[in-house]
PDB file of N, CA, C and O in Angstrom:
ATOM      1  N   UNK A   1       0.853  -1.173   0.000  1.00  0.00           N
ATOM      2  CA  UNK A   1       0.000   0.000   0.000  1.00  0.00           C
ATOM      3  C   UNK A   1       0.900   1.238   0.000  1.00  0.00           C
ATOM      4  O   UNK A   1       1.835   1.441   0.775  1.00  0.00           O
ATOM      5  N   UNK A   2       0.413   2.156  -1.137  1.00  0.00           N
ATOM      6  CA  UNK A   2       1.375   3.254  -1.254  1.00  0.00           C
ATOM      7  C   UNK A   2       1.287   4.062   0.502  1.00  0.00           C
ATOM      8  O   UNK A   2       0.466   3.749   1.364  1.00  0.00           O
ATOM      9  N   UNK A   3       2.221   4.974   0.621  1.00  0.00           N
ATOM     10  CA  UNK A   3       2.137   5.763   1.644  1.00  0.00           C
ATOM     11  C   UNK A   3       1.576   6.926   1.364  1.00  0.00           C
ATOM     12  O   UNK A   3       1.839   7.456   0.285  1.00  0.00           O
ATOM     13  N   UNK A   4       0.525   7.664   2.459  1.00  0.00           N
ATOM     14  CA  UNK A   4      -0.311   8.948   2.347  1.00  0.00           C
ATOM     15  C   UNK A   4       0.519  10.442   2.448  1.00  0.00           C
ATOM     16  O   UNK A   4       0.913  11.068   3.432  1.00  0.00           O
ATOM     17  N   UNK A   5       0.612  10.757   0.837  1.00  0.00           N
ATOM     18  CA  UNK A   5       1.052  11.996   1.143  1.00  0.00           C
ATOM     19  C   UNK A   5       0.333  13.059   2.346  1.00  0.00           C
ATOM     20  O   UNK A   5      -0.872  13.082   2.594  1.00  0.00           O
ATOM     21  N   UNK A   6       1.450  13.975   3.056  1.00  0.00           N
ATOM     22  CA  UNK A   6       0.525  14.166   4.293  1.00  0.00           C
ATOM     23  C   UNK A   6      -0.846  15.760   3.462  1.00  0.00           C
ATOM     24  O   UNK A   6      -1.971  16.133   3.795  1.00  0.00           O
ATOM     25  N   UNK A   7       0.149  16.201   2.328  1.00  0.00           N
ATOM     26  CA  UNK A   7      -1.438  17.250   1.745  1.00  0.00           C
ATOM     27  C   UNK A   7      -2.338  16.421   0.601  1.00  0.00           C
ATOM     28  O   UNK A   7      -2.839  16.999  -0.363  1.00  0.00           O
ATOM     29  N   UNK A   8      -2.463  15.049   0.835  1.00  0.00           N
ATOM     30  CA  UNK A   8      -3.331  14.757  -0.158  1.00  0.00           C
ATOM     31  C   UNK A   8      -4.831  14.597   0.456  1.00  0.00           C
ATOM     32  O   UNK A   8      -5.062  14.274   1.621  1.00  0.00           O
ATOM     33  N   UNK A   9      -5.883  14.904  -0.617  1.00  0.00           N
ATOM     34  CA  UNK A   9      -7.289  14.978  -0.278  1.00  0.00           C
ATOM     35  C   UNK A   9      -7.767  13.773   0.038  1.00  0.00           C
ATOM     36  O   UNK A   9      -7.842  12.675  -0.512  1.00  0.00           O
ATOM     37  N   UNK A  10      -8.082  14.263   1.090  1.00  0.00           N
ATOM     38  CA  UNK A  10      -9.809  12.795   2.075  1.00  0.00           C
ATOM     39  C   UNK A  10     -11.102  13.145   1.824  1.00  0.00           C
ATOM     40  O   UNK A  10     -11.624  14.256   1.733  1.00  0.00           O
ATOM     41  N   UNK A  11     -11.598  11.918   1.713  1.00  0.00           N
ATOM     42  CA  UNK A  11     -13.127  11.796   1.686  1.00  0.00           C
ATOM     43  C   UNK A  11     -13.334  12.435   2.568  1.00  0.00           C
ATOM     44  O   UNK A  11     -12.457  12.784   3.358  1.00  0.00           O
ATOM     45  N   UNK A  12     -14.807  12.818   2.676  1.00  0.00           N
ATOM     46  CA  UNK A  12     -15.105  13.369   4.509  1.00  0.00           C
ATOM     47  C   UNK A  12     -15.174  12.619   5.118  1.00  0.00           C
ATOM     48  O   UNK A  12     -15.209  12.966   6.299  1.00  0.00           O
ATOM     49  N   UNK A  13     -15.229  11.477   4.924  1.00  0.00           N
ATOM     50  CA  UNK A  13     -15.449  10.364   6.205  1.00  0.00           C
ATOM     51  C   UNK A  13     -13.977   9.985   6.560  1.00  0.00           C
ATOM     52  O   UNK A  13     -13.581   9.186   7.409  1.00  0.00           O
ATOM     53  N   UNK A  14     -13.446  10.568   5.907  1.00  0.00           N
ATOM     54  CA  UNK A  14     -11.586   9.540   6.380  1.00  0.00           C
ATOM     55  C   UNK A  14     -11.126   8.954   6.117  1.00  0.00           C
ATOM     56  O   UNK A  14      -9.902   8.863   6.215  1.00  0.00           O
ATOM     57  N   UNK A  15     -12.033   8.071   5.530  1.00  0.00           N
ATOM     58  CA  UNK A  15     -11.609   6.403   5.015  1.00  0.00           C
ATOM     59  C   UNK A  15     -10.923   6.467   3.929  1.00  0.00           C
ATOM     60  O   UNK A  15      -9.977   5.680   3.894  1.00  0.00           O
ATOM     61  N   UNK A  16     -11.101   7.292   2.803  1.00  0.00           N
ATOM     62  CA  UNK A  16      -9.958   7.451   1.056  1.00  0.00           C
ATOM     63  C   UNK A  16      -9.443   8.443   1.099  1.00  0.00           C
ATOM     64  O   UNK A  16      -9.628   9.382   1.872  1.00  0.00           O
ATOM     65  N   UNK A  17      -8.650   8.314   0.158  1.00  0.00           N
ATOM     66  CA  UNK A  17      -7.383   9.691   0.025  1.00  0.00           C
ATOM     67  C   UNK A  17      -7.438   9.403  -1.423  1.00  0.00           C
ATOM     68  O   UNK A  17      -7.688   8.259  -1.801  1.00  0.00           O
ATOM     69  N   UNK A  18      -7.205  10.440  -2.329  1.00  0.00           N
ATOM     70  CA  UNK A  18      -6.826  10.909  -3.726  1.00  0.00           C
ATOM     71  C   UNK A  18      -5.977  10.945  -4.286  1.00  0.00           C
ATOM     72  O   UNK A  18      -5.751  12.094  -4.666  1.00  0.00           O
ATOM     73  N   UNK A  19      -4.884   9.851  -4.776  1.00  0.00           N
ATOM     74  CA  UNK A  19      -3.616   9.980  -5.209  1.00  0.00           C
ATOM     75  C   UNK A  19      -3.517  10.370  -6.421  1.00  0.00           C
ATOM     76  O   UNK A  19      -2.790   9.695  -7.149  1.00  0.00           O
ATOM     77  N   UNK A  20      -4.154  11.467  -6.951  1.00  0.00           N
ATOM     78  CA  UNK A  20      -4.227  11.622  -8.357  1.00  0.00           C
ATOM     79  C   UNK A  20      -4.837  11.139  -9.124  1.00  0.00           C
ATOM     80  O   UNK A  20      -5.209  11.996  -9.926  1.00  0.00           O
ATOM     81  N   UNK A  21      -5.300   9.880  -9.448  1.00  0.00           N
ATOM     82  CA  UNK A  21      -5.583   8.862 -10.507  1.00  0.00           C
ATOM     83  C   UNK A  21      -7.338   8.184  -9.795  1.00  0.00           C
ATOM     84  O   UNK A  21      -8.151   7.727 -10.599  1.00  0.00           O
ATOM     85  N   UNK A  22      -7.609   8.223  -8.541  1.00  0.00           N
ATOM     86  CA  UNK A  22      -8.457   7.275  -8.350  1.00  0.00           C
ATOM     87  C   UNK A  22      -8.665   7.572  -6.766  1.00  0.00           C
ATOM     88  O   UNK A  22      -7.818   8.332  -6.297  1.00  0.00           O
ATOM     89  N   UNK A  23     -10.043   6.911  -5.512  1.00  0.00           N
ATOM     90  CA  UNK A  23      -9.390   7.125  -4.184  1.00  0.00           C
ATOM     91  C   UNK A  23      -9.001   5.814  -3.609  1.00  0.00           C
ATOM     92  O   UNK A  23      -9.300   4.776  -4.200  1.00  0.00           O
ATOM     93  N   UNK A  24      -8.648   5.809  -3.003  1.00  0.00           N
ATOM     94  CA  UNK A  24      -7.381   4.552  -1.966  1.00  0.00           C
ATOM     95  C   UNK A  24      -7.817   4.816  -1.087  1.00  0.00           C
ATOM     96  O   UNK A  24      -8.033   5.952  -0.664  1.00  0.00           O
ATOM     97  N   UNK A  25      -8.161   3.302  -0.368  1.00  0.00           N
ATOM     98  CA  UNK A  25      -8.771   3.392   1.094  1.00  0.00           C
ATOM     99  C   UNK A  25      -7.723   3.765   1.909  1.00  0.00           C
ATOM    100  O   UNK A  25      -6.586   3.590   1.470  1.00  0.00           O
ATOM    101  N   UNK A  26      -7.948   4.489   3.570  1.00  0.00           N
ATOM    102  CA  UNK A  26      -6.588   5.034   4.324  1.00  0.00           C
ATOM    103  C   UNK A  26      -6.500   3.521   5.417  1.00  0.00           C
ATOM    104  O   UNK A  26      -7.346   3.382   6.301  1.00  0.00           O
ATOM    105  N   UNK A  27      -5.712   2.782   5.268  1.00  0.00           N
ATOM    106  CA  UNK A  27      -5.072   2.342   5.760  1.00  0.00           C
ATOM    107  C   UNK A  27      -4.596   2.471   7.573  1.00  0.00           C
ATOM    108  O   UNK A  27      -3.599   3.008   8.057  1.00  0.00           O
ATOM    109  N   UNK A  28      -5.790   1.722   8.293  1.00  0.00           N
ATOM    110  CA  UNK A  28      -5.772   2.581   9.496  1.00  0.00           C
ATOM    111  C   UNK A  28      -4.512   2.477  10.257  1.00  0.00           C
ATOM    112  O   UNK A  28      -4.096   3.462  10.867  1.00  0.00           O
ATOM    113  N   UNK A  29      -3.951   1.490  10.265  1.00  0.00           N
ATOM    114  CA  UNK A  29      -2.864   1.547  11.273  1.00  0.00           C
ATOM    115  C   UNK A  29      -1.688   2.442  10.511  1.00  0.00           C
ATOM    116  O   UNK A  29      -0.959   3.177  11.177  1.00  0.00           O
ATOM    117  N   UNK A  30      -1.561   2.334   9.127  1.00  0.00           N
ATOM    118  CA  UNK A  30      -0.851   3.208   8.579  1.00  0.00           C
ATOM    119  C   UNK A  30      -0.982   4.409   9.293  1.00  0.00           C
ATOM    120  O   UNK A  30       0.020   4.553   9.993  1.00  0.00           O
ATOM    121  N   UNK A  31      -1.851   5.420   9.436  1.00  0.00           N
ATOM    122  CA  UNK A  31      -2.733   6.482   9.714  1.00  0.00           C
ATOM    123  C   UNK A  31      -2.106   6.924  10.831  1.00  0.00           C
ATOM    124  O   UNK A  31      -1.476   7.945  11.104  1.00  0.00           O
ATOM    125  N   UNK A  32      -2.516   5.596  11.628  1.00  0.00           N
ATOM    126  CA  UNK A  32      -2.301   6.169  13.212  1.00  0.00           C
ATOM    127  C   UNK A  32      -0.625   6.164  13.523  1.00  0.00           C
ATOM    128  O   UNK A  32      -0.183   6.854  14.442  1.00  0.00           O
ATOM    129  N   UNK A  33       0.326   5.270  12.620  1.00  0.00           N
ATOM    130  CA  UNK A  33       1.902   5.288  12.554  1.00  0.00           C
ATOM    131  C   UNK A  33       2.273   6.925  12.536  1.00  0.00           C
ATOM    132  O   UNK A  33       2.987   7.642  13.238  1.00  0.00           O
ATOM    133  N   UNK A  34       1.232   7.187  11.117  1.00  0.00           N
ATOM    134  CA  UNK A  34       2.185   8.816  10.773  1.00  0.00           C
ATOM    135  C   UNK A  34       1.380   9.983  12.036  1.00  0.00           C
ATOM    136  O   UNK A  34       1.628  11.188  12.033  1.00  0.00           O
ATOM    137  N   UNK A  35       0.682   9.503  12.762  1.00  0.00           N
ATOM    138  CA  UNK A  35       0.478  10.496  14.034  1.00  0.00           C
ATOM    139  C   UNK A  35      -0.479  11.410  13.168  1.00  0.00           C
ATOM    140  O   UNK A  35      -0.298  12.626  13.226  1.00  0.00           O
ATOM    141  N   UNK A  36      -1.424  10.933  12.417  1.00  0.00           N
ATOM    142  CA  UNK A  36      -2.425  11.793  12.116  1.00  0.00           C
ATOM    143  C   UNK A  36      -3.670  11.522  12.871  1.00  0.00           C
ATOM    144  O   UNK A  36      -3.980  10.333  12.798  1.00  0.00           O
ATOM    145  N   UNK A  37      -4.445  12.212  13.541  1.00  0.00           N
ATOM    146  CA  UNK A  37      -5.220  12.259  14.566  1.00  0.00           C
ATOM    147  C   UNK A  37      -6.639  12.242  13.791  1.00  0.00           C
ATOM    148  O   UNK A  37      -6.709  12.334  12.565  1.00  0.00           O
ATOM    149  N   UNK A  38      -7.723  12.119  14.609  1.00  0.00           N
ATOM    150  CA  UNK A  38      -9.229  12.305  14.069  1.00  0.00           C
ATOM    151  C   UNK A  38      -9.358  13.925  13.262  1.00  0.00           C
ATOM    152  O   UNK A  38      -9.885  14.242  12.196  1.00  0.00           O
ATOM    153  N   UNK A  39      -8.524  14.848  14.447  1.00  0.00           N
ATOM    154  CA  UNK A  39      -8.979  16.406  14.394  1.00  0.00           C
ATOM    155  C   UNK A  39      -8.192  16.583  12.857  1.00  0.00           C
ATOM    156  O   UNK A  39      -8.781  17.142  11.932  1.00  0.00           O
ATOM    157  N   UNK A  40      -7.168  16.186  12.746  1.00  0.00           N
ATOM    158  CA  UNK A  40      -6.730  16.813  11.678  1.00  0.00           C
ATOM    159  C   UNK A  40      -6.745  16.279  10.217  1.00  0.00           C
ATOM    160  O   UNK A  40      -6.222  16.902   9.293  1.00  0.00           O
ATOM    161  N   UNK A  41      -7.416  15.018  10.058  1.00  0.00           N
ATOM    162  CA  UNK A  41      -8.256  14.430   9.155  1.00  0.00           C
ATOM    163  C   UNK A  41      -9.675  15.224   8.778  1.00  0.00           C
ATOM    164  O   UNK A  41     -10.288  15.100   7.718  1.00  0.00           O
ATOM    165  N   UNK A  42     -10.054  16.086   9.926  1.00  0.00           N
ATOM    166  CA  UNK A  42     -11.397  16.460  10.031  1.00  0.00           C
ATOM    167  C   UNK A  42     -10.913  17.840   9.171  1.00  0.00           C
ATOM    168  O   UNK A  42     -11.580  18.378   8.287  1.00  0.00           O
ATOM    169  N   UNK A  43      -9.386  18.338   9.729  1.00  0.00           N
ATOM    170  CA  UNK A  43      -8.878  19.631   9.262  1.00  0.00           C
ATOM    171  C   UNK A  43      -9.048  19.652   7.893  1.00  0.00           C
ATOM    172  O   UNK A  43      -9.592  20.552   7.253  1.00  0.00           O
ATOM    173  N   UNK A  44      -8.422  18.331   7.336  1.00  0.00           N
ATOM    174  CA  UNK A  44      -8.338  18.392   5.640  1.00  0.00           C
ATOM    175  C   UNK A  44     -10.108  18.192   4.800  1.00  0.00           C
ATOM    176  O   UNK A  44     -10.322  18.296   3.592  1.00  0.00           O
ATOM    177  N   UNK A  45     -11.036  17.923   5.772  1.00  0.00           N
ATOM    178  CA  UNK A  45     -11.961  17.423   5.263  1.00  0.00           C
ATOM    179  C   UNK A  45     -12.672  18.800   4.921  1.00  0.00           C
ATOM    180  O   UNK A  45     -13.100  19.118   3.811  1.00  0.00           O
ATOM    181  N   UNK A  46     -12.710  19.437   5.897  1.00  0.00           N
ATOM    182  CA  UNK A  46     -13.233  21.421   6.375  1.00  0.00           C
ATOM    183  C   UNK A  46     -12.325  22.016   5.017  1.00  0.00           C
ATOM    184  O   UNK A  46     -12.863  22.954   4.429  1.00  0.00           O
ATOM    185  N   UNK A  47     -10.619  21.408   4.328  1.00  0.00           N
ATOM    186  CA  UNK A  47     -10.735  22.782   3.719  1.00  0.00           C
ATOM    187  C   UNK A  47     -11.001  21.983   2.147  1.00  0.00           C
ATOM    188  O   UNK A  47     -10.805  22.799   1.246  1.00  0.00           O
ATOM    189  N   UNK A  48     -11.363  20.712   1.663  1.00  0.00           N
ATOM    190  CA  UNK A  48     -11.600  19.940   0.944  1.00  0.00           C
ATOM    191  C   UNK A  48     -12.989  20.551   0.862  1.00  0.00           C
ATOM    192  O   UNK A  48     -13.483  20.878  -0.217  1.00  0.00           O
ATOM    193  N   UNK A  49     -13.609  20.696   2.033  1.00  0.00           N
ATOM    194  CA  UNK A  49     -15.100  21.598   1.501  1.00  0.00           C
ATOM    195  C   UNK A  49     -15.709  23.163   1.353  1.00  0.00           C
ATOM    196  O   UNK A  49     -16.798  23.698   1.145  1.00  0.00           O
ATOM    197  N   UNK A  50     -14.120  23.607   1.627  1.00  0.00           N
ATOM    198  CA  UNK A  50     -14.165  24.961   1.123  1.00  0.00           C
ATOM    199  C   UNK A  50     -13.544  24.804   0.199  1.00  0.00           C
ATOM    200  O   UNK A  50     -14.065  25.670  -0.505  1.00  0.00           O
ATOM    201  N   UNK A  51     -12.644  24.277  -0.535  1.00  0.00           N
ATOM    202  CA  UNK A  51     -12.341  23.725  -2.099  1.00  0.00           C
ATOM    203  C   UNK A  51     -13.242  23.374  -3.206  1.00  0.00           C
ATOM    204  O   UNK A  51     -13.085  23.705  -4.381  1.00  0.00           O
ATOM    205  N   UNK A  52     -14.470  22.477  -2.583  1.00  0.00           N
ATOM    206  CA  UNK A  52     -15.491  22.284  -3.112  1.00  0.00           C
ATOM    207  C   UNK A  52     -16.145  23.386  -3.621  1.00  0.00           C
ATOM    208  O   UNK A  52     -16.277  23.427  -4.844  1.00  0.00           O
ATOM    209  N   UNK A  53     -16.593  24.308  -2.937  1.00  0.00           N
ATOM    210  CA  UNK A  53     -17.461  25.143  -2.275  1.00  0.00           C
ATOM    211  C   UNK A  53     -17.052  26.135  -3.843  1.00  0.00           C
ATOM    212  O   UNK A  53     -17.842  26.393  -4.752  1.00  0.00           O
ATOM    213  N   UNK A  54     -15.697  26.504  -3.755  1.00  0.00           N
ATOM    214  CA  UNK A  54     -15.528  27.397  -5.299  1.00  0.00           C
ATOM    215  C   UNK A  54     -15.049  26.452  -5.936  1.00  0.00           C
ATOM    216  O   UNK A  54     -13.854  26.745  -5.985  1.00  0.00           O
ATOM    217  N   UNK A  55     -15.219  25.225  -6.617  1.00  0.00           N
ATOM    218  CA  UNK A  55     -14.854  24.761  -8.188  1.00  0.00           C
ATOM    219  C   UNK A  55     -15.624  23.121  -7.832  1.00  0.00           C
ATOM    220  O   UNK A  55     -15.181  22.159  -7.205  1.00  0.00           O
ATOM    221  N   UNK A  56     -16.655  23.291  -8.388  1.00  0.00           N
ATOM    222  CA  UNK A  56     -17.684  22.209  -8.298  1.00  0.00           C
ATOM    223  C   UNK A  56     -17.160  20.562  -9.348  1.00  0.00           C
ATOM    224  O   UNK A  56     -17.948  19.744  -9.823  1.00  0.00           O
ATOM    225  N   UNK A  57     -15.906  20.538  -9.417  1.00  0.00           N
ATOM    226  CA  UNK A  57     -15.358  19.735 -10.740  1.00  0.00           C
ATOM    227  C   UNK A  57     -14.776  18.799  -9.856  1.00  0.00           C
ATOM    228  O   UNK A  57     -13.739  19.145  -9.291  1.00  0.00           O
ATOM    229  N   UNK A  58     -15.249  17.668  -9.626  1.00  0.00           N
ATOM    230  CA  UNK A  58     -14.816  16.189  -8.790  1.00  0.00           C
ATOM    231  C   UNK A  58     -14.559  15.038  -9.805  1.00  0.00           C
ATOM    232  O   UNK A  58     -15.430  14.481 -10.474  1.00  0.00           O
ATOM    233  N   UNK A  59     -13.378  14.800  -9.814  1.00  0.00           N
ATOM    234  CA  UNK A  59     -13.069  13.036 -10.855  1.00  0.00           C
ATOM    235  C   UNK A  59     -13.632  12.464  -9.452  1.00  0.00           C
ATOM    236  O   UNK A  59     -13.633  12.941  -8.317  1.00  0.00           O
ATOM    237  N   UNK A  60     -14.173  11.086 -10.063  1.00  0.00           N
ATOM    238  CA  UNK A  60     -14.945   9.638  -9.492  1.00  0.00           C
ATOM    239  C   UNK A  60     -14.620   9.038 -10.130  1.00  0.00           C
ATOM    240  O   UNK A  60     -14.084   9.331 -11.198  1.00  0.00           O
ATOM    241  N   UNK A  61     -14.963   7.316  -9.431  1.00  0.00           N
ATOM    242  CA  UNK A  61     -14.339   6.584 -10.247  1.00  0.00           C
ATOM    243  C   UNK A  61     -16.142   5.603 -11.067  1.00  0.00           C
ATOM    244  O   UNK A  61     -17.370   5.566 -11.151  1.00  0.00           O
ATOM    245  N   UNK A  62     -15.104   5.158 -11.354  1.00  0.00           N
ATOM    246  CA  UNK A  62     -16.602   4.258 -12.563  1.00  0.00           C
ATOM    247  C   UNK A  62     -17.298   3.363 -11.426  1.00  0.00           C
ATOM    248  O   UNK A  62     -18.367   2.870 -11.786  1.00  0.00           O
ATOM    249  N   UNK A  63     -17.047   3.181 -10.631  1.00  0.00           N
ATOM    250  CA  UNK A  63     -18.034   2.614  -9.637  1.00  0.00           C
ATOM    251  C   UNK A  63     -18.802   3.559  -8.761  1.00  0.00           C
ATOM    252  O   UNK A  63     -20.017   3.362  -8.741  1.00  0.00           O
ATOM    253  N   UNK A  64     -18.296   4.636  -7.969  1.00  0.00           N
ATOM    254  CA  UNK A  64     -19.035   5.853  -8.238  1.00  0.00           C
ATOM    255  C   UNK A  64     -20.122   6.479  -8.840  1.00  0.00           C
ATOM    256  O   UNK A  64     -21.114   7.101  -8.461  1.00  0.00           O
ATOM    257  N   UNK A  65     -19.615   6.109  -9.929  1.00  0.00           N
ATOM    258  CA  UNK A  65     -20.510   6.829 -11.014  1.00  0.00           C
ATOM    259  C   UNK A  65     -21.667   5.822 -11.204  1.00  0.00           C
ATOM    260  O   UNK A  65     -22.787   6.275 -11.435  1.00  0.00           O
ATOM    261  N   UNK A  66     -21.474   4.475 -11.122  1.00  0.00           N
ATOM    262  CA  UNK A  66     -22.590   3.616 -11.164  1.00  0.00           C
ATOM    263  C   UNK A  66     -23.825   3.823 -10.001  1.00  0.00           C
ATOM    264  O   UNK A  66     -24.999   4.169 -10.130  1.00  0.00           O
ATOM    265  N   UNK A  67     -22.916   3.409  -8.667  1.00  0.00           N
ATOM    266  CA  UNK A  67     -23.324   3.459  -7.559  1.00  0.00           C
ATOM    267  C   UNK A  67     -24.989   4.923  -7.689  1.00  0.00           C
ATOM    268  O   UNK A  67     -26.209   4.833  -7.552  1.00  0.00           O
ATOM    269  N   UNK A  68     -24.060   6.015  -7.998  1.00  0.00           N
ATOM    270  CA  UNK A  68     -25.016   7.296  -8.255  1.00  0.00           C
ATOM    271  C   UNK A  68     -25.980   7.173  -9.349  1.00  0.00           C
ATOM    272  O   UNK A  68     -26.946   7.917  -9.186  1.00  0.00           O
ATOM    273  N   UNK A  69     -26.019   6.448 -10.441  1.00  0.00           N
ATOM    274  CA  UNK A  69     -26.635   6.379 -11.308  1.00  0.00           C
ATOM    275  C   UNK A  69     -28.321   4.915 -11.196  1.00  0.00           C
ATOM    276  O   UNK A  69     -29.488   4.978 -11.581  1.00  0.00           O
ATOM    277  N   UNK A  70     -27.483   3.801 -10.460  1.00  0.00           N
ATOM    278  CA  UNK A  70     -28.612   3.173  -9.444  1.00  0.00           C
ATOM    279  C   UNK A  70     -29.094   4.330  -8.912  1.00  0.00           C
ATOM    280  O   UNK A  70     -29.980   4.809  -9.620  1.00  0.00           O
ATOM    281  N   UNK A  71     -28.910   4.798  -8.186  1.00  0.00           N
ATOM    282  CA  UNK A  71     -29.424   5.454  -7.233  1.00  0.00           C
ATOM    283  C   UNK A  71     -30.668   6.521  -7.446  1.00  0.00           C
ATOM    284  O   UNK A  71     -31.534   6.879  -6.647  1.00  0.00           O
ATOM    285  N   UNK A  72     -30.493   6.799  -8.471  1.00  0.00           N
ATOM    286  CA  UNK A  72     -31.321   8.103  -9.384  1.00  0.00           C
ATOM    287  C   UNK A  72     -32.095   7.463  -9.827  1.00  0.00           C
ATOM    288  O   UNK A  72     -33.178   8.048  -9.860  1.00  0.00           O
ATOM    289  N   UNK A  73     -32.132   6.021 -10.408  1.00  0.00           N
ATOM    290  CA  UNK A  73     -32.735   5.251 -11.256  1.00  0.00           C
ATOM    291  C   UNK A  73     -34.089   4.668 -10.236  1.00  0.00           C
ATOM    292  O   UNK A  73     -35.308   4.528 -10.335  1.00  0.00           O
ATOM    293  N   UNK A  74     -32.911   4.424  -9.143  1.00  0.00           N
ATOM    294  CA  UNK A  74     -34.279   4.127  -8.089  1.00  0.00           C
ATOM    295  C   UNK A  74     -35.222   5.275  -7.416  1.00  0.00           C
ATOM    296  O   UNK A  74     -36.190   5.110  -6.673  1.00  0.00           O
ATOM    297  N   UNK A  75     -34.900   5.959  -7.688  1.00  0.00           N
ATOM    298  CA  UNK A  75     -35.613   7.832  -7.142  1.00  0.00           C
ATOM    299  C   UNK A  75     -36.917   7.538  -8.227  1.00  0.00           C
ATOM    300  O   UNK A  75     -38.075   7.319  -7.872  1.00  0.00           O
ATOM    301  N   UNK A  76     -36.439   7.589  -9.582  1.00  0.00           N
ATOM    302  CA  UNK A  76     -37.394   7.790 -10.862  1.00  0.00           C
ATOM    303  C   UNK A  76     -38.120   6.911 -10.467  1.00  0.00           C
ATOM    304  O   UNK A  76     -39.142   7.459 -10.054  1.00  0.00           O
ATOM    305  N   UNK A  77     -38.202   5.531 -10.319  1.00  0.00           N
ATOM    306  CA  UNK A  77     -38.914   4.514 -10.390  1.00  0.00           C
ATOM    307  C   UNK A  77     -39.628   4.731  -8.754  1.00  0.00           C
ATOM    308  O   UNK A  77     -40.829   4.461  -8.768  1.00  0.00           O
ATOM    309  N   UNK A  78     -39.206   5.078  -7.655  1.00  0.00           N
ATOM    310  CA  UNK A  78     -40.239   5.128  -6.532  1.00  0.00           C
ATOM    311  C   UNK A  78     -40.966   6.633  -6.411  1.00  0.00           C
ATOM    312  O   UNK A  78     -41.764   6.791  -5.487  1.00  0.00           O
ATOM    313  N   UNK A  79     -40.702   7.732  -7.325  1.00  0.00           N
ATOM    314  CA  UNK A  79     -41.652   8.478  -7.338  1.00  0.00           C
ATOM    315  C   UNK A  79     -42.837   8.213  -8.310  1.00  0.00           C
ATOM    316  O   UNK A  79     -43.806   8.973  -8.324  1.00  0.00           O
TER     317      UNK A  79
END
């Protein structure tokens, strides 16, 4: 498992990081080795959503994109 650059982007939940190409689950004991804490996972998550906030342009991956596309499909069909 590659190692977590310490400015690369997290999900909000914590669990993936963004190595450019795709997200990678975080690796918990990895995590807790490099002394990154809950708070400052939470830090990158706060400015990941002020990042959001001005440039609405997110790569996903093709399962993602499925996952969301069920999902809509089932909206249409139970309204």
């Amino acid at each position: 498992m590659p190692d977590i650059p310490a400015d690369a982007q997290r999900s909000e939940d914590g669990n993936y990081w963004w190595d450019g190409n795709q997200w990678q689950l975080v690796d918990q004991s990895q995590a807790d080795q490099s002394g990154q804490s809950g708070q400052a996972g939470q830090s990158q998550a706060d400015q990941s959503q002020s990042t959001d906030d001005q440039q609405q342009s997110v790569a996903m991956t093709d399962d993602h994109f499925a996952n969301m596309l069920t999902a809509a499909e089932q909206d249409v069909t139970e309204a």
